[in-house]
GUPA-671319 format. One line per 8 residues: number of its first residue (from 1); for each residue x, y, z of C-alpha. Coordinates in Angstrom, 3 decimals, padded with zeros to 6 digits. Layout:
N
NUM = X:Y:Z | ...
This chain:
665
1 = 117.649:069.065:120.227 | 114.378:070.348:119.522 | 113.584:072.684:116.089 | 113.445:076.483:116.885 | 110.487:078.132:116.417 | 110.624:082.034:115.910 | 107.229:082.543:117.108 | 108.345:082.053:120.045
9 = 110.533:084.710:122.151 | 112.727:085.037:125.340 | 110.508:086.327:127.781 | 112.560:088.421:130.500 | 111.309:090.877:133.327 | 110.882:094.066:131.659 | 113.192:097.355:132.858 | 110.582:099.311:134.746
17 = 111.427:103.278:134.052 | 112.334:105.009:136.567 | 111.759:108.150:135.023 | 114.258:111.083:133.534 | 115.681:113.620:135.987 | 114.595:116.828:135.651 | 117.076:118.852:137.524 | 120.981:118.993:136.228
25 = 124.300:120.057:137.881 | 125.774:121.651:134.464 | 129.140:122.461:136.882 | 129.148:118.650:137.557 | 128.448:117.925:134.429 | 131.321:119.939:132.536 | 133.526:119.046:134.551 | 132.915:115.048:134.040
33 = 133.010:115.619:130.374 | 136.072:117.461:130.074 | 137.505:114.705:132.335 | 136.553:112.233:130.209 | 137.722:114.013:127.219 | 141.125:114.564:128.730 | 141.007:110.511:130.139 | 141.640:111.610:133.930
41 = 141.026:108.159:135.190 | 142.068:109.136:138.885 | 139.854:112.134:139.239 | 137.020:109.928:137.515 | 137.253:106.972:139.355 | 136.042:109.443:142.309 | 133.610:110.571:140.339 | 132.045:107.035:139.709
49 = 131.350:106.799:143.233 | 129.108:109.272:143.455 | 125.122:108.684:143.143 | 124.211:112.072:141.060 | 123.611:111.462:137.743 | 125.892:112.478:134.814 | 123.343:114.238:132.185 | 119.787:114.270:131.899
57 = 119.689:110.903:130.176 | 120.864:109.978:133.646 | 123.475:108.038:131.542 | 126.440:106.422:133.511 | 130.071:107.092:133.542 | 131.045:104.080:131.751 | 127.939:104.825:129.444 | 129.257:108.058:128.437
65 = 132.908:106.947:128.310 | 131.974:104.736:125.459 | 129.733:106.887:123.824 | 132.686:109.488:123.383 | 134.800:106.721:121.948 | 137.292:106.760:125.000 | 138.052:102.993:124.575 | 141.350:103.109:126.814
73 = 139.731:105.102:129.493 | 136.648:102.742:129.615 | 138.419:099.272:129.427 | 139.912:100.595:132.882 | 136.563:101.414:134.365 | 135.218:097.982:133.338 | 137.837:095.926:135.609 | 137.534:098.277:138.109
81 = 134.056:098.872:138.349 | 131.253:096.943:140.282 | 128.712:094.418:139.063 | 125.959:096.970:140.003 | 127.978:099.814:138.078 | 128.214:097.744:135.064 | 124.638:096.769:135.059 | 123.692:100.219:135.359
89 = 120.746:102.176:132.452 | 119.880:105.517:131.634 | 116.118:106.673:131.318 | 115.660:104.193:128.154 | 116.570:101.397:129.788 | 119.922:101.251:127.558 | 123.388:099.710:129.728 | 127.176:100.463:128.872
97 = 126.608:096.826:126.189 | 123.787:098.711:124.439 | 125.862:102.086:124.042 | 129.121:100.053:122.753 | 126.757:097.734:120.209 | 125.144:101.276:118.710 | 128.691:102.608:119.020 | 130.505:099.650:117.298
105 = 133.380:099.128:119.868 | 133.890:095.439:119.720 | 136.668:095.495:122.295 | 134.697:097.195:125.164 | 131.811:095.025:124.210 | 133.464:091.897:124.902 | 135.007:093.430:127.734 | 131.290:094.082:129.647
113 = 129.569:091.202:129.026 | 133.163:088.275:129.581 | 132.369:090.268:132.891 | 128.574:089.957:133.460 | 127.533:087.514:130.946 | 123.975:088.418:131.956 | 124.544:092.014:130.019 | 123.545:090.354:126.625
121 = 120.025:089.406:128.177 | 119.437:092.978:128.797 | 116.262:094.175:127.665 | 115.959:098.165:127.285 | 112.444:100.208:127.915 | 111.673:099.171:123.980 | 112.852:095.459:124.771 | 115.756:096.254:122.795
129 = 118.657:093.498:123.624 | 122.567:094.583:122.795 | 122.392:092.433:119.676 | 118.867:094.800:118.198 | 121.199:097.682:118.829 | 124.116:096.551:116.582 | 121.763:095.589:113.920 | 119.499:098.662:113.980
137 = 122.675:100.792:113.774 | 124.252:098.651:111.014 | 127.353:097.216:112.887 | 128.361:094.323:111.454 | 131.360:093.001:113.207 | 129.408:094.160:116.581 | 126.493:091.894:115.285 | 129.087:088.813:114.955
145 = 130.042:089.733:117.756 | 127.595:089.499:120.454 | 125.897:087.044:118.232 | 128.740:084.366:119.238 | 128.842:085.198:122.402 | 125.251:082.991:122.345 | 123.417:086.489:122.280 | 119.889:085.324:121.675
153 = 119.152:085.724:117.735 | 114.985:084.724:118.179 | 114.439:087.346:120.954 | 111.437:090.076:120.401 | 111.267:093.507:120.814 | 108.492:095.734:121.417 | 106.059:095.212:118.511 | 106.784:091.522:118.154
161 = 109.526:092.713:115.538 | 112.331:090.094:115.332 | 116.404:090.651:113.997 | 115.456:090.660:111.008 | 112.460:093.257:111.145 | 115.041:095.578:112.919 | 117.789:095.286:110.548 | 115.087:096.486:107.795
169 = 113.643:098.782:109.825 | 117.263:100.417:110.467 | 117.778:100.200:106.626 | 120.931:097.451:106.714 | 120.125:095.162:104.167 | 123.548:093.514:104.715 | 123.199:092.455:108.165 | 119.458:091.367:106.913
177 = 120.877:089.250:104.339 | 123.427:087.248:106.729 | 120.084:086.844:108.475 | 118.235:085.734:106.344 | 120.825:083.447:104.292 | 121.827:082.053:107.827 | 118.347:081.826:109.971 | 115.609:081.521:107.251
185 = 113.169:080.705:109.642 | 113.067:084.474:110.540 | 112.175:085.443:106.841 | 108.656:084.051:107.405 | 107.896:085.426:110.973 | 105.070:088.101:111.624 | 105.153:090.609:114.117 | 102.506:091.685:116.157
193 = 100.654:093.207:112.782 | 101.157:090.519:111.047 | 103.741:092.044:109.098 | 106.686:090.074:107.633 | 110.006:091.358:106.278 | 109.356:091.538:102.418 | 106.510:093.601:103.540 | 108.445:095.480:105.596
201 = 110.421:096.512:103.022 | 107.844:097.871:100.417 | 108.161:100.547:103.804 | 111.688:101.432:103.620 | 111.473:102.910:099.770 | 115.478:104.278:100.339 | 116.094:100.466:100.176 | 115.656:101.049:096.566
209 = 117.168:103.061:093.583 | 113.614:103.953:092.035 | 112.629:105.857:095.291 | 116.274:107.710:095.416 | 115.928:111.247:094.457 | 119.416:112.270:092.736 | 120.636:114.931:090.738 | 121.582:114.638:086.912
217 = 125.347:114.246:087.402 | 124.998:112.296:090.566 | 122.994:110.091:088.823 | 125.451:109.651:085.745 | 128.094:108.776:088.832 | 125.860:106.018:090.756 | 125.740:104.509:087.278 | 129.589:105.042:086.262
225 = 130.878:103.647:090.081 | 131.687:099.760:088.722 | 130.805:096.971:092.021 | 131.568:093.696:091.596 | 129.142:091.000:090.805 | 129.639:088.417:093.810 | 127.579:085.386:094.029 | 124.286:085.821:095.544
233 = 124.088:082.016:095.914 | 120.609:082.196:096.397 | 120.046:081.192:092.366 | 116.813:078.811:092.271 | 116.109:076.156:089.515 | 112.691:078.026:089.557 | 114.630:081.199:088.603 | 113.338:082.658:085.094
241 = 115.359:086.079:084.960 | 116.967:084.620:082.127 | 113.781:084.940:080.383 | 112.871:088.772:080.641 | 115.698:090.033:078.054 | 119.177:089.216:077.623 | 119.787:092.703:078.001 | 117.744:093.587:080.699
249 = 119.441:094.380:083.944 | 119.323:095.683:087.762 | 118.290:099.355:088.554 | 121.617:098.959:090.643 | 123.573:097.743:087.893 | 126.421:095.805:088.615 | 129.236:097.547:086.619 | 127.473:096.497:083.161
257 = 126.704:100.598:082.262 | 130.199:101.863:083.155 | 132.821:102.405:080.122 | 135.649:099.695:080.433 | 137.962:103.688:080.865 | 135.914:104.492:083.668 | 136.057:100.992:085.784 | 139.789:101.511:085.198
265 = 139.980:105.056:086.480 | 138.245:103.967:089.373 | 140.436:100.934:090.039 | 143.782:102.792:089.171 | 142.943:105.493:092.005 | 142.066:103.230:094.381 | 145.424:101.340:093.984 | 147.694:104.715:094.455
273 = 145.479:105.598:097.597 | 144.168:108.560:096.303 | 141.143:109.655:097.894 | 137.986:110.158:096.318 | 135.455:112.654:096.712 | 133.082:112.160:099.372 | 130.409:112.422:096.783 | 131.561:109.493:094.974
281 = 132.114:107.718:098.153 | 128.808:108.351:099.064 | 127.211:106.994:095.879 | 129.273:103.632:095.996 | 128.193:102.933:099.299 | 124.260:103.887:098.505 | 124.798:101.809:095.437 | 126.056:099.004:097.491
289 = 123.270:099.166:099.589 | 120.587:099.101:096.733 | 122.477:096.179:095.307 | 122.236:094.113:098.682 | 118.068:095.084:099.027 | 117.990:093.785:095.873 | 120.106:090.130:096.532 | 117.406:090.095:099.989
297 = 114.775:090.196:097.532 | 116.045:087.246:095.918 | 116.195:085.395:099.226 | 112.453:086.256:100.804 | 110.764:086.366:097.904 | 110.319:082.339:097.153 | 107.576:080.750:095.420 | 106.125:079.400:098.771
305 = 106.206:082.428:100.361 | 103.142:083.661:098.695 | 101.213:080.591:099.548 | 101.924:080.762:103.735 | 101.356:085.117:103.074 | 097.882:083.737:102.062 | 097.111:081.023:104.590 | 098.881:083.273:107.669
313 = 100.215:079.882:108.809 | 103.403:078.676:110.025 | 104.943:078.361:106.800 | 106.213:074.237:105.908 | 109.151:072.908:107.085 | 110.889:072.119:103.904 | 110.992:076.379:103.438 | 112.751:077.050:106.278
321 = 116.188:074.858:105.460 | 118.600:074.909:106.196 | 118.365:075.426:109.441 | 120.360:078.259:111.527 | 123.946:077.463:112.395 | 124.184:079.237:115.069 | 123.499:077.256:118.526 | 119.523:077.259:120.786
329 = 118.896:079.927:122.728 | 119.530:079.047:126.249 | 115.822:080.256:127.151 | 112.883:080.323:125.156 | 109.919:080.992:126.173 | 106.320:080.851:125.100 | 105.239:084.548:123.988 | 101.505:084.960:125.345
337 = 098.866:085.606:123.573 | 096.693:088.494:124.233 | 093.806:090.179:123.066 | 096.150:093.042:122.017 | 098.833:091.105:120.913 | 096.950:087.842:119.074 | 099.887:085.086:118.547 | 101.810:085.019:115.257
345 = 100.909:081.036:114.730 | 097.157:081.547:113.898 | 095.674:083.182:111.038 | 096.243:086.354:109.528 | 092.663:087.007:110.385 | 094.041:087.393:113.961 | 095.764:090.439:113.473 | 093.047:092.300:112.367
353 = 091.920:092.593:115.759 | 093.437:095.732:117.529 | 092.790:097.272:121.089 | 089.526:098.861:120.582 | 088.065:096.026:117.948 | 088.637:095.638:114.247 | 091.066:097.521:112.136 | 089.717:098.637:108.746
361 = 093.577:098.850:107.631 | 093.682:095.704:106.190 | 097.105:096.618:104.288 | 099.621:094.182:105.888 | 097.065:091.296:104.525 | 098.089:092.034:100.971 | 100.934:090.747:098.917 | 104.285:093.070:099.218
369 = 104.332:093.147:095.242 | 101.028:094.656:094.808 | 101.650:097.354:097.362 | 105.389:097.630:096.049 | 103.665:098.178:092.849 | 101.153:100.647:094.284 | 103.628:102.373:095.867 | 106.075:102.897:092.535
377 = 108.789:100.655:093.359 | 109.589:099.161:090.149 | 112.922:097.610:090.970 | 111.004:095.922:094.226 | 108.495:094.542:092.159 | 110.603:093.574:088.784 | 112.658:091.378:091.140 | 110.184:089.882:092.902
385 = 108.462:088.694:089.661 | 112.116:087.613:087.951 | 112.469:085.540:090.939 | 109.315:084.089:091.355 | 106.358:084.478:088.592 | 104.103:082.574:090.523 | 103.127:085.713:092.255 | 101.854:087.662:090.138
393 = 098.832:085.408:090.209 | 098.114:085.909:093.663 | 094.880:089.259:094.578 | 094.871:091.468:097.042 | 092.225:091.617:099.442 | 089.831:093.657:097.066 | 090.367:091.341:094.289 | 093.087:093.700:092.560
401 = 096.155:092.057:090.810 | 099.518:093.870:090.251 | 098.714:095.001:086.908 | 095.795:096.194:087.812 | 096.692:098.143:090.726 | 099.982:099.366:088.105 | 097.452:100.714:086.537 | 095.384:102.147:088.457
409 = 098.098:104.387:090.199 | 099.878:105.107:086.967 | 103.303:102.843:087.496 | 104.434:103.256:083.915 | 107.525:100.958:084.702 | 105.714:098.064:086.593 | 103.545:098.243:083.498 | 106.014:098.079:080.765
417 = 107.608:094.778:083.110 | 104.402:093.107:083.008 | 103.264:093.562:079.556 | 107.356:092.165:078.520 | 106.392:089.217:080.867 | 103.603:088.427:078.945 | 104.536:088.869:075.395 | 107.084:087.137:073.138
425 = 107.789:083.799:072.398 | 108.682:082.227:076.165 | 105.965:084.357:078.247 | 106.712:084.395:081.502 | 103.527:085.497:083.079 | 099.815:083.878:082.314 | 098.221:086.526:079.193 | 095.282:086.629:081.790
433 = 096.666:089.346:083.241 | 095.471:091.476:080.163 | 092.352:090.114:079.655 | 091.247:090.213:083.392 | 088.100:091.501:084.846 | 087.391:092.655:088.166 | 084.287:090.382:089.703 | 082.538:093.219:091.392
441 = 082.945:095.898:089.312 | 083.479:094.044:085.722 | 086.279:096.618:084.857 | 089.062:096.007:082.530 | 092.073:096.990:083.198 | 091.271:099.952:080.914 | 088.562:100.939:082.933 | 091.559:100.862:085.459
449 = 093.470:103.059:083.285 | 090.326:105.806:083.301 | 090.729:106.784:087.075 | 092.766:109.700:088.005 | 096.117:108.588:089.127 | 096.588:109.470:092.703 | 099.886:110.810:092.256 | 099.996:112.731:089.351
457 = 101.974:116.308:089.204 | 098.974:118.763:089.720 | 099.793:121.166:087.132 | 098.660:123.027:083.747 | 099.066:119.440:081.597 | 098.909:117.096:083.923 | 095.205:115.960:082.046 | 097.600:115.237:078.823
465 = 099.341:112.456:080.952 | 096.369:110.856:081.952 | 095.019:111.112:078.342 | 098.455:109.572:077.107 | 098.251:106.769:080.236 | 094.666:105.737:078.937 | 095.959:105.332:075.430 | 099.140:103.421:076.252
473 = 096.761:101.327:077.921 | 094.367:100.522:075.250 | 097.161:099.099:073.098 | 098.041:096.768:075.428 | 093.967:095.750:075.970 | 092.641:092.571:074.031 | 090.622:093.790:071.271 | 087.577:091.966:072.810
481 = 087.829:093.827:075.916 | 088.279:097.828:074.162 | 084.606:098.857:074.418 | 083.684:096.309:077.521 | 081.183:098.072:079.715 | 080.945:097.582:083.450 | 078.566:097.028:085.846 | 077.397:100.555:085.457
489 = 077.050:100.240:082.032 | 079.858:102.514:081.468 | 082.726:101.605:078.900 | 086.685:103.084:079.555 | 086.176:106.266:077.981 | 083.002:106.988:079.593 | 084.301:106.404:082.893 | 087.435:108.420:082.239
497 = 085.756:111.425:081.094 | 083.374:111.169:084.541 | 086.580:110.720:086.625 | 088.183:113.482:085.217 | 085.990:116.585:085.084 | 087.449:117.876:088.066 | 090.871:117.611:086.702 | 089.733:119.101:083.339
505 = 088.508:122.339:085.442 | 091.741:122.680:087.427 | 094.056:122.321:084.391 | 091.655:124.713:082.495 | 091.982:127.247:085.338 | 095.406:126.915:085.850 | 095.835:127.903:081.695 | 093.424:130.958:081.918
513 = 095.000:132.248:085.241 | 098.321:131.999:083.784 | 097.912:133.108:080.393 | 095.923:136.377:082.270 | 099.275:136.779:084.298 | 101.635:136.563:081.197 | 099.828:138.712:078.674 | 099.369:141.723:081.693
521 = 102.899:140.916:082.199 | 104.365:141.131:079.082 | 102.073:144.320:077.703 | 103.186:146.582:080.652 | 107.022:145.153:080.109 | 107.474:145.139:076.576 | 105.507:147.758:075.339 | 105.304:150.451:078.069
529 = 109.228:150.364:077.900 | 111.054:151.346:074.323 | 114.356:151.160:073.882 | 116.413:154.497:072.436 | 118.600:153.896:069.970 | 122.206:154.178:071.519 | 124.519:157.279:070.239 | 123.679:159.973:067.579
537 = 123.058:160.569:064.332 | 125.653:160.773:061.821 | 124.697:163.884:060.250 | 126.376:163.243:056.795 | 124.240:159.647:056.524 | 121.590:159.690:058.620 | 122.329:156.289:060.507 | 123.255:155.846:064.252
545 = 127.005:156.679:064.554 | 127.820:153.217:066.118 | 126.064:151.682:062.815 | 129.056:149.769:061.832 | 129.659:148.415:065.012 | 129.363:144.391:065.932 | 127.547:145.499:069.455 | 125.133:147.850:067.364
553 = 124.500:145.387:065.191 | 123.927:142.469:067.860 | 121.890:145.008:069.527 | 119.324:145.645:066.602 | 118.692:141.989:065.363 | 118.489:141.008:069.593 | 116.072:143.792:070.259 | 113.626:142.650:066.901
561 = 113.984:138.879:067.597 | 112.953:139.816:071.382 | 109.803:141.911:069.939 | 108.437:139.427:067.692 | 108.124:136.198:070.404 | 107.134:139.009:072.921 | 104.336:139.735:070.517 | 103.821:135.395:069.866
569 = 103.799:134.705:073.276 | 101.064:137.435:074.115 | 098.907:136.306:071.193 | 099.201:132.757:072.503 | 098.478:133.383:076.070 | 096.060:135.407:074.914 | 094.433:132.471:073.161 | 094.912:130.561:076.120
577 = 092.454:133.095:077.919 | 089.631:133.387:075.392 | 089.582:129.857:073.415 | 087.368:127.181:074.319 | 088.857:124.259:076.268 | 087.447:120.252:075.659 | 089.057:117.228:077.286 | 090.180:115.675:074.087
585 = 092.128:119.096:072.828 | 094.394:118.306:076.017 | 096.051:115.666:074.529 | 097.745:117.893:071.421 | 096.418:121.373:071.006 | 096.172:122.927:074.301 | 099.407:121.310:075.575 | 101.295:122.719:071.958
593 = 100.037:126.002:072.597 | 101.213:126.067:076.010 | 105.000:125.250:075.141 | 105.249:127.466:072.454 | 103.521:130.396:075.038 | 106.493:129.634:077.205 | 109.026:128.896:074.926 | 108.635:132.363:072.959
601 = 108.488:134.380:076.123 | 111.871:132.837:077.136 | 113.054:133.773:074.165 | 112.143:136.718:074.380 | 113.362:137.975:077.829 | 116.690:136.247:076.590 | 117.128:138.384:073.445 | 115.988:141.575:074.712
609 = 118.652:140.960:077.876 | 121.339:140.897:075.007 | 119.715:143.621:073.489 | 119.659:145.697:076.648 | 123.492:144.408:077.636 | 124.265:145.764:074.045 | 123.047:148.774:074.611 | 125.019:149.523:077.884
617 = 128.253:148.362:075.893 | 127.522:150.899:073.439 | 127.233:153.299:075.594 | 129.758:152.704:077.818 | 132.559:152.041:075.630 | 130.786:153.298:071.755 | 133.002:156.182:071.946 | 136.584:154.287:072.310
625 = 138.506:151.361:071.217 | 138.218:148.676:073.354 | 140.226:145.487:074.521 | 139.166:142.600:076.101 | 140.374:143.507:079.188 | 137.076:146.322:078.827 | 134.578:143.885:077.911 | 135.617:140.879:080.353
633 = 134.161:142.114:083.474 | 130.964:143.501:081.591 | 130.323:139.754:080.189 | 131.202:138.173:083.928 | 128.805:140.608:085.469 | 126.195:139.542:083.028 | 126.739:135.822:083.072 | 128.566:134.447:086.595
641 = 125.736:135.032:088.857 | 123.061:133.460:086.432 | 125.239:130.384:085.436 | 126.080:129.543:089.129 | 122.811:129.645:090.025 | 121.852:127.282:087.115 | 124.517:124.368:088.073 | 123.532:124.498:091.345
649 = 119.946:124.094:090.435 | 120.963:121.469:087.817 | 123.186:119.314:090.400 | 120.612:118.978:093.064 | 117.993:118.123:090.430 | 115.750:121.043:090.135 | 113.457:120.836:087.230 | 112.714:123.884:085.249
657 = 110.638:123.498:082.842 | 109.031:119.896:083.864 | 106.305:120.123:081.466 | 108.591:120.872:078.309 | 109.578:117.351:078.618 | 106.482:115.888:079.121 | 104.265:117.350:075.858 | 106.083:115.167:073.340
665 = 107.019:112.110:075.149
């Protein structure tokens, strides 16, 4: 039997469109639907017989039986049906066996195509097959399925994207990894860009828990929910994870953060069938799903990859066993090559050539772990480099490595892997990495750190984090290399304070602007309005006749603490107006007297709202004993609103005060 080779494809006559209707009974068309929805299989079958379409999709009646999950109703219009009825599309080329595989109904699926074998060959307007549809909607059974029914696993789509492109693409990194595991010869296939499926994936960044935005509880949950630790099987004697910590582990985790009382609560309601919340439910299936991108990883990312990403040749034949155990395609065909589509077996040079000559995107010729680490994903790229070292060594197509391009785009994480790599008694990764210097340019990888990162927060400190960046950097610099000057002459902190006037101007304007806003603010507030002392005189003392009170005296210390950081946080924004500004002073001074500006006017709208709520108590209730049936819905009218609004902020991960955090980290 000869070897199968997934460059080439099955090459059937494409579905020409017919085009979409543009007229529609909708009295036809309601009436069909609430047939099907009330399974009249007479009244249908009468139906079927007639030419006008059903919707504007110009979908069939067995198409839109299965799509509203009427299994009974359309296993009866399967045996009853004709062959031309069952080979029947819609406007996108999609048959009854492409609505069932996107659907998931295994039963009618088998149903269609032990009646017209030929259904599984079915190419949509996208050259879509049945099988593409099960695997870009993530059914897994389906995918079995049709896939032992001698559906064609090495068949192309539009795009030259194989099974395995699709089922990353459609973000199933389970079905990718049955793929991949069972037909490795598709991990090392290009499309018509030349793209392969680990570079696919830098694409797909909710593949990956860095790249995830959740809230602060849900992310205490996604680390709580305990998954088991299955093996990946894919272990390699080349494997070296062993050697970046004993401690260190997944950004998925695999049950290692979670208290052994938690795991057990988990377990314990599981086993009494008590339903969790769909939040939880949620999370353990997204935490699934990181946990499988991360076990694909571990089966693309091999050390030879890196070699055949660089040559853009068929990779060698001892990479691709074993072999697939599924049977040949019946047909397989030669895919042409083109002028617009060059073929996948030359070199990656090909693919630069596009319709109307060159590209100057020359991204999909670069390794997927310097992108991934362009890009931020630091799980993507820690894996790859646990798995296989060897290619970290490999340049992109300007000569960049992965630390340097960390660097450069401010990937504090990818960084912090690296340098670990490096360092310590068993390095993992060649110290080269450190010391290297860019051949054109002759920049270090601290004149690397000097460039503004391109996706830094633009706000009022945002020059402090570059300023920290470049210093985290320089510790991490060979000595030799700290004052190295480039080709221009210049050394890091030259070039950093070029690269950064604009940034220096912005974060200066942003200061002045705002510390004009809160001064105006704060002078018309605070001192335009006075607060009267609540009640009278006592006329035999002198003092306020609520002096003894607890609210009076709440009230007075509230209403002084309020005027004194009132009166800081003017002088301090008024600082922030009139002082000079210099790059260096960003990295302490300016960034201090920003928090305290803010901190001391929130403080001081807090105390003088206590203040102000003391004074309505006082005057409200001053004259009479009270009960806590008085005060209660005075403190709930205060508080309930505001605190609401704060945990829903807090659980969908709104930040309040993002630069707080920031000045002394």
């Amino acid at each position: 039997m000869e070897p199968i080779n997934p460059y080439l494809s099955l090459d059937m006559e494409r579905i020409n469109p017919e085009g979409a209707p543009h007229t529609l009974n909708l009295r036809h068309f309601r009436k069909l639907m609430s047939l099907i929805r009330l399974e009249k299989y007479d009244e249908l079958w009468m139906e079927s017989q007639k030419k006008e379409p059903v919707n504007l999709m110009n979908d069939p009646l067995l198409s839109v039986a299965i799509a509203c999950k009427k299994t009974r109703l359309a296993m009866r219009l399967i045996g009853d049906l004709a062959m031309d009825q069952l080979v029947a599309y819609n406007c996108n080329g999609d048959t009854a066996l492409h609505v069932a595989a996107a659907v998931g109904n295994c039963q009618v699926a088998t149903a269609l195509f032990t009646r017209q074998s030929e259904l599984l060959k079915s190419l949509n307007h996208n050259r879509e097959t049945p099988l593409y549809k099960a695997v870009l909607y993530g059914n897994r059974d389906m995918f079995f399925c049709l896939l032992n029914a001698r559906s064609n696993p090495f068949a192309r789509k539009e795009g030259g994207n194989n099974l395995l492109h699709c089922a990353i693409m459609g973000n199933n990194p389970e079905i990718a990894i049955v793929l991949a595991r069972q037909m490795p010869v598709l991990n090392f296939a290009r499309n018509d860009d030349g793209v392969t499926p680990l570079q696919l994936m830098v694409t797909i960044p909710e593949l990956f828990r860095s790249q995830t935005p959740l809230g602060p509880l849900e992310s205490r949950l996604y680390d709580w929910i305990p998954l088991e630790r299955p093996d990946s099987g894919v272990r390699k004697p080349g494997d070296v994870e062993e050697l970046v910590g004993d401690t260190e582990e997944d950004d998925v985790g695999n049950g290692s953060k979670i208290p052994s009382h938690y795991s057990t609560l988990f377990d314990l309601l599981e086993l009494l069938k008590i339903p969790l919340s769909p939040t939880i439910e949620r999370l353990e299936k997204l935490k699934r799903h990181h946990k499988a991108a991360v076990e694909l990883i571990e089966i693309l990312a091999i050390p030879g990859y890196f070699d055949f990403l660089r040559n853009g040749k068929e990779p060698p034949r001892s990479l691709l066993e074993p072999m697939t155990v599924f049977d040949e395609p019946e047909t397989v065909t030669e895919r042409p090559e083109t002028e617009d589509h060059p073929s996948n077996m030359g070199d990656a040079s090909a693919t630069q050539q596009q319709k109307n000559g060159k590209r100057s995107d020359i991204r999909w010729n670069e390794s997927p772990l310097i992108t991934g680490a362009k890009m931020g994903l630091h799980d993507f790229v820690r894996k790859i480099l646990q798995v296989c070292p060897q290619s970290a060594t490999y340049l992109d197509t300007d000569g960049t490595s992965v630390l340097q391009a960390a660097i450069k785009y401010g990937r504090k994480e990818i960084v912090e892997t690296i340098v670990k790599m490096t360092q310590g008694d068993l390095p993992v990764l060649p110290a080269w990495l450190l010391s290297s210097i860019d051949v054109e340019s002759r920049n270090t990888i601290l004149h690397f750190a000097s460039e503004t990162t391109p996706y830094a927060q633009a706000d009022a400190v945002q020059l402090q984090d570059d300023l920290k960046w470049f210093e985290r950097v320089a510790k991490i610099v060979p000595r030799e290399l700290a004052n190295s000057r480039n080709r221009e002459d210049k050394t890091a902190q030259e070039l950093f304070a070029e690269k950064h006037q604009a940034m220096f101007k912005n974060c200066r304007n942003q200061l002045i602007e705002m510390g004009k806003t809160c001064s105006g603010l704060l002078a018309a507030v605070v001192f335009a309005s006075s607060f009267s002392i609540p009640g009278e005189k006592d006329p035999k003392t002198g003092n306020p006749v609520y002096f003894d009170m607890p609210a009076f005296k709440v009230f007075s210390h509230a209403y002084v603490i309020g005027l004194s950081c009132a009166v800081t946080s003017l002088v301090l924004f008024l600082s922030l107006v009139i002082s000079p500004y210099s790059q260096r002073q960003f990295r302490f001074a300016i960034p201090i007297k920003y928090f305290f500006a803010i901190l001391s006017f929130a403080m001081a709208l807090l105390a003088l709202m206590v203040s102000f709520a003391c004074n309505i108590f006082l005057q409200i209730y001053g004259g009479q004993p009270t009960t806590t049936r008085d005060v209660l819905p005075l403190v709930l009218e205060f508080t309930v609103f505001p605190t609401l609004c704060l945990l829903a902020l807090v659980y969908y991960g709104a930040n309040l005060l993002p630069s707080f955090r920031r000045i002394w980290t």
